[in-house]
C-alpha angles and dihedrals in degrees: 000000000000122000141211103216114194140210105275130224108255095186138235102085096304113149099166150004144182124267097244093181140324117236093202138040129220121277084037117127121233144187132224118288085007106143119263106187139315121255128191116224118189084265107044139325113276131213106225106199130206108264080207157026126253141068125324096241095186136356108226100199139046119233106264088038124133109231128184127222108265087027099119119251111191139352117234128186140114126314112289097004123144125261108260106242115250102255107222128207111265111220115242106251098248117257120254121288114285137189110263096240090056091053094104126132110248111259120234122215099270096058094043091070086052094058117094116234094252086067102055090043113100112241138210124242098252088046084057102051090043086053095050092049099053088041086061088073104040138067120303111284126233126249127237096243090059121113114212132141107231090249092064092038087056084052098050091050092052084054099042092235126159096231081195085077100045115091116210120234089193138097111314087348108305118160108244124211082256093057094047087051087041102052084041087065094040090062097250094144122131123220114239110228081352106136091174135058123211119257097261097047095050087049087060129050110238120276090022122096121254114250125249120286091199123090104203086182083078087063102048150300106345129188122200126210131186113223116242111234099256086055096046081050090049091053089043089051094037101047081042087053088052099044093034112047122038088237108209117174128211122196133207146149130235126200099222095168089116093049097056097059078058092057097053090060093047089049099047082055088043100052085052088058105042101251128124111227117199126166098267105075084059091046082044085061090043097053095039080055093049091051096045078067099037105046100179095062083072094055148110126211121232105195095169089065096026089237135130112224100209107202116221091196127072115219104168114211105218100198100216115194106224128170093266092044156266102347116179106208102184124233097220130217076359077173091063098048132067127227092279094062099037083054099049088044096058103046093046081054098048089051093047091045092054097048094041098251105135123133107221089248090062086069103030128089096023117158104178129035128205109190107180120197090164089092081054103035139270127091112217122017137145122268128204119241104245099234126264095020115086097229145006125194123227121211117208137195103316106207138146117273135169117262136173115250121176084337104313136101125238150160118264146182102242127181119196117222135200116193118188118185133170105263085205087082112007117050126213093262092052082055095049092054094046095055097040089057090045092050087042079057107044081048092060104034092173085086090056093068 
């Protein structure tokens, strides 16, 4: 029997993609996990494979499309077999007519326990229309089908703020105390007894930024250019991190001068084997080994719930610069796997990641990021958390300088680092400390083996 087969849902957060290129036409005849087509989400470009075996009766997109998770994307069936009809959604009959006051969504059991008694209570006519009156004049009012705990209501009060516009990132939908902060910047608030909204705000629906009221045309020549996905991903991550997290960053050097004869070692073995070895799987061990010590650092931060959820795994985030932008494939289970494999692994990633091969597990479950600029140029900068982990390290220029060692100067191999960590859960001297037992073992690279 034909089929509609729909775009699936790949995860994290992807709704839609453009269609990069089919592999197969239609009449051809497949067979089951064959690959269709390759679409780019604003994170890699996916694979999507065939869920059967049979013949592609019809393609549904052009290369170049957009095309939504659940929009069909082919048709397969038998030879000659008809296209199975769309099937559309069929609208619920209204319910009968109601009186205006019982027109209320049912309540589950999870908002019931955040309802006062008051509004549980039945009231009487003349107790409603009081209460409508006075309401007029006070802030928006929740509805019943919003999920809130009373802590984040009473702040939504203090901040005037419609929590009916606000939509909840947590469990089954519930507003957390973040979204509540993050629609207040957005400029989600609602007005109390306000009827009218202010030029700029009724030019602009509410949580998206109002556009430009400059024309720079006016000043010379302008050119226009329409952000790819991953980069309009990268803006949405990067703006959560800094509203989210309080970035703090902290500096420091480390000598790895013993650690690069080491290296060479570790690169003479490598090149018989076939594998590149750069400084950074053995950065990758130091810093596995740091945050065995300094659990926090392999955290993320629930501030819903006011817990720290402490990782026992160590998936390492590599950032890798491409043409379309910063993509962060992960090193998974870093803690499992020697120098060899980290290296292999890394430089299989950094390939994919420029040629927009990634699988959306190779991104996905990191705990810990590394961004490095030093292979470009700058010593120290600030990097942004990458949200929801707690830190990332930066690694700077590495280049030979003159130090002072037992009272003599000589020349050494020195790294800059930047660790920016989120100042809500770990504090400046934790970081200190971090950073003082990564750079003790970079600087005695014997214990990375």
């Amino acid at each position: 029997m034909a089929m509609n087969f729909k775009f699936p849902d790949v995860g994290e957060g992807i709704h839609e993609g453009k269609m990069v290129k089919w592999l197969v036409n239609e009449g051809d005849e497949i067979k089951e996990d064959a690959v269709l087509c390759e679409v780019e989400t604003d994170k890699a470009v996916v694979e999507i494979p065939s869920p059967r075996k049979g013949f592609l009766l019809k393609l549904y997109f052009k290369e170049g499309d957009v095309i939504k998770v659940g929009q069909t994307l082919v048709a397969i069936g038998e030879k000659g077999e008809a296209i199975p009809i769309e099937e559309k959604a069929v609208p619920k009959s209204a319910p009968a007519m109601q009186p205006a006051s019982s027109m209320q969504k049912p309540l589950v059991a999870s908002q019931i326990s955040f309802q006062s008694a008051s509004q549980t209570m039945p009231q009487s006519t003349s107790q409603i229309a009081s209460q409508n009156s006075s309401q007029s004049a006070s802030i928006p009012q929740v509805g019943a089908g919003v999920i809130a705990t009373p802590s984040v209501r009473q702040r939504a009060r203090e901040l005037n703020l419609d929590l009916n516009s606000v939509k909840g990132s947590g469990p089954g939908g519930r507003i957390t105390a973040e979204d509540v902060e993050n629609a207040t910047k957005m400029g989600k608030i609602a007005s109390a007894g306000n009827a009218s909204l202010s030029s700029s705000q009724s030019s602009s629906p509410q949580g998206k930024p109002a556009p430009l009221e400059t024309d720079f045309s006016k000043f010379g020549e302008i050119e226009k250019q329409k952000i790819s996905g991953i980069r309009k991903r990268i803006s949405e991550v990067m703006s959560k991190s800094k509203k989210t997290a309080a970035h703090v960053t902290h500096f420091d050097n480390v000598d790895i001068t013993a650690l690069s004869k080491i290296r060479e070692d570790y690169k003479a073995e490598g090149e018989k084997k076939g594998i590149k070895v750069t400084y950074l799987p053995f950065i990758i061990k130091a810093i596995v080994l740091a945050l065995q010590k300094h659990p926090k650092f392999n955290s993320s931060f629930d501030e819903a719930n006011d817990e720290i959820i402490l990782k026992k795994y160590f998936n390492i985030g590599i950032a890798i610069d491409t043409p379309d932008g910063l993509i962060v494939p992960v090193i998974h289970f870093a803690d499992k796997k020697d120098i060899f494999e980290i290296s292999s692994e890394i430089t299989k990633l950094a390939g994919e990641a420029k040629e927009r091969k990634l699988k959306i597990e190779d991104l996905k479950g990191g705990s810990f990021t590394i961004t490095n600029v030093g292979s470009i140029g700058g010593e120290f900068f600030t990097p942004i958390i990458n949200f929801p982990e707690v830190a990332i390290l930066g690694l700077g220029r590495l280049g030979d300088k003159v130090v002072v060692l037992e009272g003599k100067a000589v020349i050494s191999k020195i790294l800059p680092l930047s660790l920016s960590f989120d100042h809500r859960i770990i504090d400046g001297a934790e970081a200190a400390r971090f950073a003082n037992d990564l750079i003790i073992l970079l600087e005695n690279p014997e214990k990375l083996k």
